[in-house]
C-alpha positions in Angstrom: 4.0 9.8 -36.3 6.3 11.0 -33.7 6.8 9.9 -29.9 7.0 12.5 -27.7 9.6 11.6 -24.1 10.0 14.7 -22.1 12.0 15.9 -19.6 13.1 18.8 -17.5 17.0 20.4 -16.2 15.1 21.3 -12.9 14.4 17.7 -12.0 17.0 15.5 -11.5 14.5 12.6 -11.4 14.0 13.8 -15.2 17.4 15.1 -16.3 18.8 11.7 -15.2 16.6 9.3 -17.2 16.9 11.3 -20.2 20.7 11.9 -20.4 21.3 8.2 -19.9 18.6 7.5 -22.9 20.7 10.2 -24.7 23.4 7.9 -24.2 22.5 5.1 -25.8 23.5 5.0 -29.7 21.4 6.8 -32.8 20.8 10.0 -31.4 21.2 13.3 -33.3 20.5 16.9 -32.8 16.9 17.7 -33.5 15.0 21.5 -34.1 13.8 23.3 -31.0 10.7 24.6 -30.0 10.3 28.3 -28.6 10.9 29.1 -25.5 14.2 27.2 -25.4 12.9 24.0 -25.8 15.5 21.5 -27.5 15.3 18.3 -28.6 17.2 15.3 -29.8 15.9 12.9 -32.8 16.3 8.7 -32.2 14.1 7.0 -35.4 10.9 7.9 -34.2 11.2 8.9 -30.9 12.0 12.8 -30.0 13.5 13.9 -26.7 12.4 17.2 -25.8 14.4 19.1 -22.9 13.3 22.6 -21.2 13.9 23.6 -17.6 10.4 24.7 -16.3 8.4 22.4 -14.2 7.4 19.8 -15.6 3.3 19.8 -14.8 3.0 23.6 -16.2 4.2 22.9 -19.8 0.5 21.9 -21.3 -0.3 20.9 -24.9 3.7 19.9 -25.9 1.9 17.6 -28.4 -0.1 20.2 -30.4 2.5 22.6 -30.1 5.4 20.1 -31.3 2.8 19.7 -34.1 2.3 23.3 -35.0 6.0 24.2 -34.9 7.6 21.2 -36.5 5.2 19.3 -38.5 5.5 16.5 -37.3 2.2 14.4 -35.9 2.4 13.1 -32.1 0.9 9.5 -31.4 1.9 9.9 -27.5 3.7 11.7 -25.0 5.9 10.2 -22.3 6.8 12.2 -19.4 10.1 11.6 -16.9 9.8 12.9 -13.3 10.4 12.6 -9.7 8.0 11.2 -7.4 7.0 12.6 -3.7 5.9 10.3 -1.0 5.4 10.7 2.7 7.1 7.6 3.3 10.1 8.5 1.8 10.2 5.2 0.3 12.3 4.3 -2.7 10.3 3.3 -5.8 10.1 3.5 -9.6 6.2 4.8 -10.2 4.3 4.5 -13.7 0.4 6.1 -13.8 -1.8 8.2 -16.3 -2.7 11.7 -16.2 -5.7 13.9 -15.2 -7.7 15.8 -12.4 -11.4 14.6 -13.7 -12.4 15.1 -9.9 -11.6 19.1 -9.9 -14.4 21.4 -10.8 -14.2 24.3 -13.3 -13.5 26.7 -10.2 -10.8 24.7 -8.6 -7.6 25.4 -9.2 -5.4 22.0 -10.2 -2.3 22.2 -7.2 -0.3 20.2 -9.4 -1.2 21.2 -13.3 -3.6 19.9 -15.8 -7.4 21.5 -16.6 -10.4 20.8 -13.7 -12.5 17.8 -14.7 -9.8 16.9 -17.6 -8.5 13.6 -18.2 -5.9 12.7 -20.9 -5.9 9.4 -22.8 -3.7 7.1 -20.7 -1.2 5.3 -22.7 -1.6 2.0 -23.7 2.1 1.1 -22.5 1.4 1.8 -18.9 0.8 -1.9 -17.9 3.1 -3.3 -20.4 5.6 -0.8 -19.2 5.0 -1.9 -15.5 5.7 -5.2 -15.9 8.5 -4.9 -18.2 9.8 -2.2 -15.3 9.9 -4.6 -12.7 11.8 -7.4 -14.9 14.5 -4.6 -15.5 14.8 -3.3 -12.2 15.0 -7.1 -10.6 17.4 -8.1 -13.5 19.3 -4.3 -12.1 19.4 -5.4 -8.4 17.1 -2.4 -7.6 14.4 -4.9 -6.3 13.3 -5.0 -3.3 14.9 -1.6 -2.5 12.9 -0.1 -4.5 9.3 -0.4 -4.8 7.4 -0.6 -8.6 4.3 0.4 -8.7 1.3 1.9 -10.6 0.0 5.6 -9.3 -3.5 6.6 -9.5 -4.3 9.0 -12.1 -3.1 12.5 -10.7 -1.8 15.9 -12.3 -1.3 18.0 -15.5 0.0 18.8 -17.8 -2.6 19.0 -20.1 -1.9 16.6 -23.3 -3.6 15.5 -26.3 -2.6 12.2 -26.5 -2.3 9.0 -24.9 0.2 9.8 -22.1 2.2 8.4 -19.3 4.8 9.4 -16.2 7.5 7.6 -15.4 9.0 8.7 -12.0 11.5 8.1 -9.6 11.1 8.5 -5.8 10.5 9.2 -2.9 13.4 11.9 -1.9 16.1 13.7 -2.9 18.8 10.8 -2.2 17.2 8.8 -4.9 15.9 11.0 -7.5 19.7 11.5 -8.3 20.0 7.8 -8.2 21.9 6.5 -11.7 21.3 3.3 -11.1 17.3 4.3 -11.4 17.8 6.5 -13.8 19.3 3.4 -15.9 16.3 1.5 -15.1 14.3 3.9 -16.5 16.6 4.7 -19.7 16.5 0.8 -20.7 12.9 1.0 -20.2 12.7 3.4 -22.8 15.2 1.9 -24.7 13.2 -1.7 -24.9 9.8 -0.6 -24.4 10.1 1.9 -27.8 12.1 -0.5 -29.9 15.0 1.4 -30.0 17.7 -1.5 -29.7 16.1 -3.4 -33.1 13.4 -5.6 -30.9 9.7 -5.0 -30.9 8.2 -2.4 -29.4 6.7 -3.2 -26.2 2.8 -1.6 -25.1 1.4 -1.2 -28.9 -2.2 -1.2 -28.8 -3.4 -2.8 -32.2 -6.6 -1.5 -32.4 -7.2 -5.2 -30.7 -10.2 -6.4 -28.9 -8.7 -7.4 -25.3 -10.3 -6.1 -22.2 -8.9 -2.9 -20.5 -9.1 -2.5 -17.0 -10.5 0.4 -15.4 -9.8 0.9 -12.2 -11.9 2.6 -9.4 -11.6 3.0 -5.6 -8.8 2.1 -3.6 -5.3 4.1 -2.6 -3.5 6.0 -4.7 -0.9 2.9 -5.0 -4.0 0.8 -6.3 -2.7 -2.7 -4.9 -6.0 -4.6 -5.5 -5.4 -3.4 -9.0 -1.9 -3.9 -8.9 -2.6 -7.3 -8.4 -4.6 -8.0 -11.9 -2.4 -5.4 -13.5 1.1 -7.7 -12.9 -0.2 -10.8 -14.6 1.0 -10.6 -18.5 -1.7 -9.5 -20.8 -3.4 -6.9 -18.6 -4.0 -3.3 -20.7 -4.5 -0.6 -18.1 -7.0 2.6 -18.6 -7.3 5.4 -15.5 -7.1 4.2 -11.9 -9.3 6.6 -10.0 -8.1 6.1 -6.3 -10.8 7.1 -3.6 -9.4 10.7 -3.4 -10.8 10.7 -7.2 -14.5 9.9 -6.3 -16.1 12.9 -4.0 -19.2 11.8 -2.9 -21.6 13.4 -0.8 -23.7 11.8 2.0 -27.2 10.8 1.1 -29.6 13.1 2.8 -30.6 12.7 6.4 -33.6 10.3 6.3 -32.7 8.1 3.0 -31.2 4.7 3.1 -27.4 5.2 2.8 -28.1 1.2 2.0 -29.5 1.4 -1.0 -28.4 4.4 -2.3 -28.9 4.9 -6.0 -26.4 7.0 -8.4 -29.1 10.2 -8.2 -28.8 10.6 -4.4 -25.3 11.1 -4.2 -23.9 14.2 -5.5 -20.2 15.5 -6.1 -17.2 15.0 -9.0 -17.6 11.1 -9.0 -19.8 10.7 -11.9 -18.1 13.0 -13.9 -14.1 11.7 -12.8 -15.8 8.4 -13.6 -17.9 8.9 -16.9 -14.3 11.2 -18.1 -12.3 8.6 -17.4 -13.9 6.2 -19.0 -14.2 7.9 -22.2 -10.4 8.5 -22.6 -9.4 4.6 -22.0 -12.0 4.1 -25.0 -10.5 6.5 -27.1 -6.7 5.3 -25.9 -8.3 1.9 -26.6 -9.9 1.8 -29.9 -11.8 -1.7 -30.3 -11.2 -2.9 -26.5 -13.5 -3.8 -24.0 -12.9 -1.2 -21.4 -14.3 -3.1 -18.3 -14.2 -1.6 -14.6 -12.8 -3.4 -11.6 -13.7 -2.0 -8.5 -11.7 -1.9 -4.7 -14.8 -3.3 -2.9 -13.0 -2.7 0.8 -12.3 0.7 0.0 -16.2 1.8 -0.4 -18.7 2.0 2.4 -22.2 0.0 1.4 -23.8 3.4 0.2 -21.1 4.6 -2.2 -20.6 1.1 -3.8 -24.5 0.6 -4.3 -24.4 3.7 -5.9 -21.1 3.9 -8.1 -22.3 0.2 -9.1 -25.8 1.5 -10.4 -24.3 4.4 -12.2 -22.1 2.3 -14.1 -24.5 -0.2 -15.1 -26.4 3.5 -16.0 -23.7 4.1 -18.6 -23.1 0.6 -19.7 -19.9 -0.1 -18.9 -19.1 -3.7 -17.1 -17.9 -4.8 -14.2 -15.3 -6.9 -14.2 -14.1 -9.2 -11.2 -10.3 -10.1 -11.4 -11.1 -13.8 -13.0 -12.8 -11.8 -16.1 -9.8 -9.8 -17.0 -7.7 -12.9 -18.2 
């Protein structure tokens, strides 16, 4: 098994974590894929460098698989990351658009109503990111911080993004791009220690998050303590709900009344984490202040609908 960490020459939020990997010690040419695809061989890890946009080059995994022969246990993806605030920060968040129906059109990549497994590593990763990036001097100019689950491409496998924002003046950053290299470099075992994020087939409790921003801070907040494993985050933008109908009790609102995306972007979510997961308790933690009264009744009945559990921030340790 093979670990896929992919990056892209038109992104110098990607080009510059993977060429400071690349020079770290052990690596060697490896075979290319079509389409000019190339890639570089460290143990088990395989670099793979193209130039297209990094969102638009769906199912690496399975074709890496096809072409070379080699199976793919997860994909990690290098990238730059866009914020209105412009402000400096080191991002880490899972994949998907479970929220798009079949005739939307994803803005950013990925398959309507898709959600990839989320890689185990992601809160591992995050807290190992913010040690690095203190120990760096990068903290507190720069922010770490989980994203909510967003974009394509589409993968097979439990994946992640690791991205570097918010402009232009620091996607180019080396000293981030460092940051990010060593976490690759520690988190994958690469430098003879022990690989950090390896689900065990274990039977801890994974958090699913739901409601909230897209920077998930009440999650955030569980997700920093050692320990945590983190599944999707679906931020509010994640959860289209309609109105109850004029004349019933937005109050007590049950799952039925409300229609839109939600249940789906839920109910697909959750499935990946259990399937990123194998053996773990997949709990859901919910950003109370985020919901009115009406969507949390009803988002609360459906899950208790499908069985999954609600988990306050106590139940998670």
């Amino acid at each position: 098994m093979v670990i896929l960490v992919v990056a892209t020459t038109a992104d110098p939020a990607s080009i510059g974590p993977a060429s400071a990997f690349l020079s770290m010690p052990g690596w060697s040419p490896g075979p290319s894929l079509q389409e000019g695809i190339e890639s570089f061989s460290n143990g088990e890890v395989r670099l793979l460098k193209h130039e297209k946009s990094i969102v638009r080059e769906d199912d690496l995994d399975l074709r890496w698989e096809a072409a070379i022969g080699e199976p793919v246990s997860e994909v990690i993806f290098l990238s730059r990351h866009t914020a209105v605030s412009s402000r400096p920060a080191l991002t880490v968040h899972p994949i998907g658009v479970p929220h798009l129906k079949d005739d939307e059109t994803p803005p950013q990549g990925g398959r309507p109503g898709w959600a990839a497994q989320p890689n185990p590593r992601i809160g591992p990763w995050l807290r190992l990111l913010k040690q690095i990036a203190t120990d760096q001097g990068l903290v507190p100019e720069f922010e770490i911080t989980l994203e909510a689950t967003h974009h394509g491409p589409v993968t097979n496998k439990p994946t992640m993004f690791l991205e570097i924002g918010s402009t232009e003046e620091y996607w180019g950053r080396q000293d981030a791009a460092q940051a990010i290299a060593l976490l690759l470099w520690q988190g994958l075992g690469l430098g003879g220690g022990t690989p950090i994020g390896t689900w065990n087939r274990g039977t801890e409790k994974v958090l699913l998050g739901i409601g909230g921003g897209h920077y998930a801070p009440r999650h955030m907040d569980i997700v920093l303590k050692d320990g945590i494993w983190v599944g999707h985050l679906l931020s509010g933008y994640s959860l289209p709900m309609e109105e109850p109908a004029k004349g019933n009790s937005k109050s007590n609102s049950n799952s039925q009344e409300i229609n839109g995306m939600w249940k789906h972007a839920i109910q697909v979510s959750y499935e990946a984490t259990k399937s990123a997961f194998p053996g773990g308790e997949v709990m859901a933690h919910l950003d109370h202040k985020s919901f009115k009264g009406w969507q949390k009744n009803a988002i609360t009945n459906f899950l208790t609908e499908q069985n999954i559990k609600i988990g306050k921030p106590d139940d998670f340790f």
